[in-house]
N, C-alpha and C positions, 0 to 999 in steps of 0.2 A: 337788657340791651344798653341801658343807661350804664353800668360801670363796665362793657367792655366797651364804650364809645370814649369813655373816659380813660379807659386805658390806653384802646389802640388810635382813638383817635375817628372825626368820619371822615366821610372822601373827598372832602375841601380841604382836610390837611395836608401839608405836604409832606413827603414821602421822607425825607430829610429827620422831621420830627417824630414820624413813628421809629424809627429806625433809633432815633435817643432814646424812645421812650425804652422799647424792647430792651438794648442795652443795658440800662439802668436798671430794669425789672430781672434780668439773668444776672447782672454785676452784686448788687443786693440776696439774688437765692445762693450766688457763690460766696458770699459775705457771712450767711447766718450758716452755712455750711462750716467752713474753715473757724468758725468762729464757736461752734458745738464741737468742731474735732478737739480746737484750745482746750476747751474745757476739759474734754474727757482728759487727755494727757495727762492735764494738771492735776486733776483727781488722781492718778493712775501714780505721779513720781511724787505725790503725796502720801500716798501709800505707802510707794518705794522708801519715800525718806521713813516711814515711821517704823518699818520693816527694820530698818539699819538702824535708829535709834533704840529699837528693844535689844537688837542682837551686839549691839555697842554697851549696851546697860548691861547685858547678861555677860558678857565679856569682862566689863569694869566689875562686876561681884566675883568674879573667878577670879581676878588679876587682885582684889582686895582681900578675896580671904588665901591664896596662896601668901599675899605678904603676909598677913596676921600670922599662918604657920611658920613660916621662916623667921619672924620674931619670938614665936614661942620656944625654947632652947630644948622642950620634949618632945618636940613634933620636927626639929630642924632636919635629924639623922634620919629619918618618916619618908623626908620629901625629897631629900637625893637618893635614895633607894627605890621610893618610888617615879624616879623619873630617869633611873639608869636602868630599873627594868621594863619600863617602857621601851627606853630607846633600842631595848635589846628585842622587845616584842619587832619592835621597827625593823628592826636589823631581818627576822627571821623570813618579816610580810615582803620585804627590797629583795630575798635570796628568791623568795617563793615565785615571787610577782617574774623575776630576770627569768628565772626558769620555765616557766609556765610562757612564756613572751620566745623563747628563743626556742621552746619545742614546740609550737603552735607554725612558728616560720616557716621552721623544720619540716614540717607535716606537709602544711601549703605548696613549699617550695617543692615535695617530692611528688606529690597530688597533680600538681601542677606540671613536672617534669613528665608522671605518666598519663597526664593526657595530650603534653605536646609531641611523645613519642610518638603514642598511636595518631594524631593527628600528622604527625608525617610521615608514618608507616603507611597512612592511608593516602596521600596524596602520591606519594612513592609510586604505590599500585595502581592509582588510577593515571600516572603520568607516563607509566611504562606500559600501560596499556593498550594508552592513543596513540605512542610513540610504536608500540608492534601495528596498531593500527593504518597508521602512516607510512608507515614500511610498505604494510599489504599496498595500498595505494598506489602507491610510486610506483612497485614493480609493475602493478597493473596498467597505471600508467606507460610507463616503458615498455610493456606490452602492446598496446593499442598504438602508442603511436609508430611500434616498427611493422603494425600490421597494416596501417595508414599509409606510411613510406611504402610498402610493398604493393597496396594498390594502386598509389596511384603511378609508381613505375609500371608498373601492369597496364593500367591505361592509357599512358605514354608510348608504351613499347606495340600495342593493339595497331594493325595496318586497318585500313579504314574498312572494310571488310569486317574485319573480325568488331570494330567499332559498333558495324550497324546491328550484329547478332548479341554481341555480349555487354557491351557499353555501355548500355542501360544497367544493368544487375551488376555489372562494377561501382559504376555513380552512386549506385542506392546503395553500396555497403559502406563506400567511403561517405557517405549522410551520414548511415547510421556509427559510421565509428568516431566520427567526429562529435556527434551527439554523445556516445560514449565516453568520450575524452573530456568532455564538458563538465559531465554529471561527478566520473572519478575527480576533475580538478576540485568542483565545488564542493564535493565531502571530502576534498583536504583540503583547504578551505575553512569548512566549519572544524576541523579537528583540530589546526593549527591554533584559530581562536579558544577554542577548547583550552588546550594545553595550556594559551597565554593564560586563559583567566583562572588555572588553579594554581598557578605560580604568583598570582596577585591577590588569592585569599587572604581575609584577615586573620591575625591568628587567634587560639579561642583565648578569650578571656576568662584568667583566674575564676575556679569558682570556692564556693563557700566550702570547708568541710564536711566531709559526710558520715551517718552514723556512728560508724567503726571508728575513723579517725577518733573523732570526736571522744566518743570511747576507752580508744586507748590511750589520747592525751590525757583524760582526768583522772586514769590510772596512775598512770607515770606521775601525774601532779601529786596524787594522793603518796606516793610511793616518797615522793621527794618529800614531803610533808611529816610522815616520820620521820624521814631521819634526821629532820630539825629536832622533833621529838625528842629523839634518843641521844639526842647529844646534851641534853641535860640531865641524861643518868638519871634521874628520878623526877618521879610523878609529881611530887612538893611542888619542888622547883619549878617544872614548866607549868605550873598553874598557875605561879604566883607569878609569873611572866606573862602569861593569856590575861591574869587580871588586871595588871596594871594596864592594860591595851581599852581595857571596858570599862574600868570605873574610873571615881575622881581621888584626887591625891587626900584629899579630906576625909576619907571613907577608906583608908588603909592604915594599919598600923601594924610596921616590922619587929615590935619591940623596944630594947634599951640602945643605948649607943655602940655596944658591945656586940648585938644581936645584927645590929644594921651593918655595924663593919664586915663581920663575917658572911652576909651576904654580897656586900659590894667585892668582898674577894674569890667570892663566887665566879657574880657575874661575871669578874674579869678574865677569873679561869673558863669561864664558859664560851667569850670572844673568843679568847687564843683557840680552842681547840675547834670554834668553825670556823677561823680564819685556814686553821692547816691544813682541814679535813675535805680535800679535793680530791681524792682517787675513788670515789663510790659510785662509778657510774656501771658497772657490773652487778654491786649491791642494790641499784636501784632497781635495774630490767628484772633483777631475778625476786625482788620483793613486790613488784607490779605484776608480774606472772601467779604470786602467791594469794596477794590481792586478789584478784582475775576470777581465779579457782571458787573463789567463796561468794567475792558480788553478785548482787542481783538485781535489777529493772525496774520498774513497775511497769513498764509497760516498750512494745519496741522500738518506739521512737524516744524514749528517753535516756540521756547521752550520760546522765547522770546516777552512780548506783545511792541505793536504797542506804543509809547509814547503818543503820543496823548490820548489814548484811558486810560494811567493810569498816567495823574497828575492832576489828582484831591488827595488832603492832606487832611485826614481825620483825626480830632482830637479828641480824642474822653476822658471826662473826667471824674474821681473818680464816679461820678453818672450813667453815659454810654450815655451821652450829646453826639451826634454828632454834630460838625460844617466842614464844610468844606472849605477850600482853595484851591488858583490854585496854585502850582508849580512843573512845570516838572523836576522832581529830575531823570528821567529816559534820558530825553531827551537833559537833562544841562548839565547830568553826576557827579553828586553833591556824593562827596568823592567816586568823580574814582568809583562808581557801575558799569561801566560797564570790570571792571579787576575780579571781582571779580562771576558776574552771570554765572550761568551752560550754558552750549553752548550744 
């Protein structure tokens, strides 16, 4: 009782003063609050900075033993070879990655075209529906009320005589047809609204790709992925092209100076001829279908085939020559294919 008198004070104090006190008791729990969150932070881009210190230190040893090799005059022809074949790995993952990105759209956009179709195939139907329905209406409409004009001419034209016998059983049809007229107006009416609101539907939103899709893009990816392959003509070569992609320049060696030129005149010949080589989009559908034929699953939701079951490299030439070779570009991971296939 003694420290919460001392806190809030007793009842000779004045109201004014508990009121500071409280104040200062919440201003103080916000104080050690904000002042534990300080800390953590601080802790946390203390971290951050020592993170960036190690990855600055491991960066500075790459940066100092690539210079050590460009000073050594046996290792110099080493390290432009191994960094023209690099760039050339670069080059295959940039063609891989465009393709893969621009048949994925492809897919989407058409995906997407046929469900907007159906989506308005079906509003179509349900809008010409209400629209036959509204018709029926109307005419019934237009019905009723030339049956309503006929009564009440009819009772109009009644001499009072014939008023007192039939006059009654006039009145109560024109009740009831007027009731009628009501009931036809308000189910057009509701149909009208109808109609407004499928004309103001949202339209569906994109969805994600499905099995199949999915499927068939990593075919075609895989399809376009040889024939990166096969344009280095031999197995040698695109391996030494996939390595310089994996390892470090310090951990390759091309030979003499004579041996490295002869591949820099490679590589070069190896641009020129994917720079020209743009008319294979026939060569690919029909090496995807060949694909196709032989993949397999592990199971039916997986979009992705088994590698085994798709490296077999099918070449297939100007006349529609199949040969075939083994390498698993799926399974090597040959220009990073797997960064780039649909999941």
């Amino acid at each position: 009782m003694g420290s919460l008198a001392a806190l809030f004070g007793n009842s000779e104090d004045k109201p004014q003063d508990s009121e500071k006190l409280m104040d200062l008791y919440w201003n103080r729990a916000e104080l050690k609050k904000s002042f534990a969150d300080a800390r953590k932070e601080h802790f946390r881009l203390q971290d951050k900075i020592k993170q960036q210190e190690g990855a600055t230190a491991r960066l500075q040893q790459k940066l100092d033993h690539l210079e050590d090799l460009l000073i050594d005059p046996q290792w110099t022809h080493n390290v432009v070879v191994f960094y023209q074949l690099r760039g050339l790995s670069l080059r295959c993952e940039r063609k891989l990655a465009k393709f893969a990105e621009q048949l994925k759209q492809t897919q989407e956009q058409k995906q997407h075209g046929d469900v907007m179709a159906e989506w308005n195939a079906q509003l179509a139907e349900q809008s010409t529906q209400i629209e036959e329905q509204l018709l029926v209406h109307r005419d019934q409409m237009q019905q009723l009320e030339d049956q309503l004009q006929a009564e009440r001419q009819r009772l109009e034209s009644m001499s009072g005589f014939q008023k007192i016998f039939k006059g009654r059983a006039v009145k109560a049809n024109l009740k009831q047809l007027e009731q009628e007229i009501e009931t036809v107006r308000a189910e057009e009416a509701s149909l009208i609204v109808d109609l407004a609101a499928i004309t103001e539907r949202d339209h569906p939103k994109a969805q994600g790709l499905n099995i199949s899709s999915k499927r068939s893009i990593n075919l075609m990816i895989l399809a376009f992925a040889q024939q990166l392959y096969l344009q280095f003509a031999d197995r040698e070569f695109a391996g030494l092209v996939k390595e310089a992609s994996e390892k470090s320049v310090g951990s390759m060696n091309y030979g003499n100076q004579y041996e490295c030129a002869q591949i820099l005149e490679r590589i070069q010949n190896r641009i020129g001829v994917m720079e020209q080589s743009t008319d294979f989009a026939g060569v690919i559908q029909q090496r995807a279908k060949l694909i196709s034929d032989r993949a397999s699953f592990r199971n039916k939701t997986d979009v992705v085939p088994v590698a085994g079951s798709a490296s077999t490299v099918f070449d297939i030439d100007e006349d529609g020559g199949i040969r075939e070779k083994e390498a698993n570009i799926l399974g090597e991971n040959y220009w990073r294919i797997s960064k780039v296939l649909s999941r």
